[in-house]
Every structure is written in C-alpha cells, then in structure tokens.
Phi, psi and omega in degrees: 000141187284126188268135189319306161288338198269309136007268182330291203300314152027254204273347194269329185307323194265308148017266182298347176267012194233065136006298198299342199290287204309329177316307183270355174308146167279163169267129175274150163291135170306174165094305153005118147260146200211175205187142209283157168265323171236182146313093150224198171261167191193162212201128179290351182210131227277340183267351174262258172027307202272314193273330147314304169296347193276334166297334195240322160343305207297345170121315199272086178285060150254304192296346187270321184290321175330287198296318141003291165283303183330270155359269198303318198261015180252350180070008175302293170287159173203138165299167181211116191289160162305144177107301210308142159301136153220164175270158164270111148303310178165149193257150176239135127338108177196085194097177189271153193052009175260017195314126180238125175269155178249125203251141155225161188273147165315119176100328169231175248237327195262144199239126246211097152347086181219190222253141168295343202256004186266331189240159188221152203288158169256163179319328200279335180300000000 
C-alpha cells in the first residue's frame, strides 16, 4: 500500500513536470467550493508553501519528502487529499501571476496555502 506522502509526492511530480496545467487553470474565486483534483498540500503561510516548491524544483525528492513530513508534523502544512471539498477562504498575492487561495474544509477554522493547479470546480459551479 502506498503511503499518503509517497502518493502526494507523485501526483505533485507530475503536476509540476507538465508546466502547461497551471497555464490553463481557471483562478477560484473567494467564497468558492472547489475540491483537489489530485493529491496535494496546503501550508499555513505562502512562505513554508514557497520553501516547499523550491524544494522540489530543485529536484531532490528525498529531500522534499523530509521537508514535507517535517512541515506536517510541526503542523505548518497538511496534505489535502484527492476528492476533499474546501471553501475558497481568500486569495493572496504572491509573486507576479501567482496568486494562492487559501482553503478550508467546511466547518473548519484553519486555512491552508495551496497551489491553484492541486484544484478543480466542483459539479454545483
């Protein structure tokens, strides 16, 4: 059985080796319900977020899953499974063209840096 980072981590390689994904994303809207299209991550601050991709730019997946689980078990981060609902909380500024929503699960209070290109509209949109 596959384990929930070794998963994540994957679905985020091919995410991300496919450039063209994020090109054509629509941006959610605040208020928005939206729901991961794959196995991805979310970050209490655009900057752990940030310290993550750079990590895994750089190549070196060992070093991505470290920081990853570090991250998660410091509770900074959280995986966010394929399937899950989130709310659109609020979008951040963050680089030019970079714009990051910030996400929560219905019902709960914490809200979770992630990449526009981990989501997709749900059927009621």
């Amino acid at each position: 059985m596959t384990s929930p980072v070794a998963a994540t981590l994957c679905a985020i390689s091919m995410l991300l080796a496919s450039g063209s994904v994020a090109v054509t994303q629509t941006m959610p809207k605040e208020g928005e319900t939206w729901q991961l299209k794959i196995d991805g991550f979310g970050c209490g601050k655009n900057d752990d977020l940030d310290r993550l991709l750079q990590v895994r730019h750089g190549g070196d997946q060992a070093e991505f899953a470290a920081l990853l689980l570090r991250l998660r078990d410091e509770g900074l981060c959280q995986e966010l499974p394929k399937g899950l609902q989130v709310v659109v909380d609020r979008i951040e500024s963050y680089g030019m063209l970079n714009d990051r929503p910030c996400v929560r699960q219905s019902g709960h209070s914490d809200c979770w840096y992630t990449l526009p290109a981990f989501l997709q509209r749900t059927g009621n949109q």
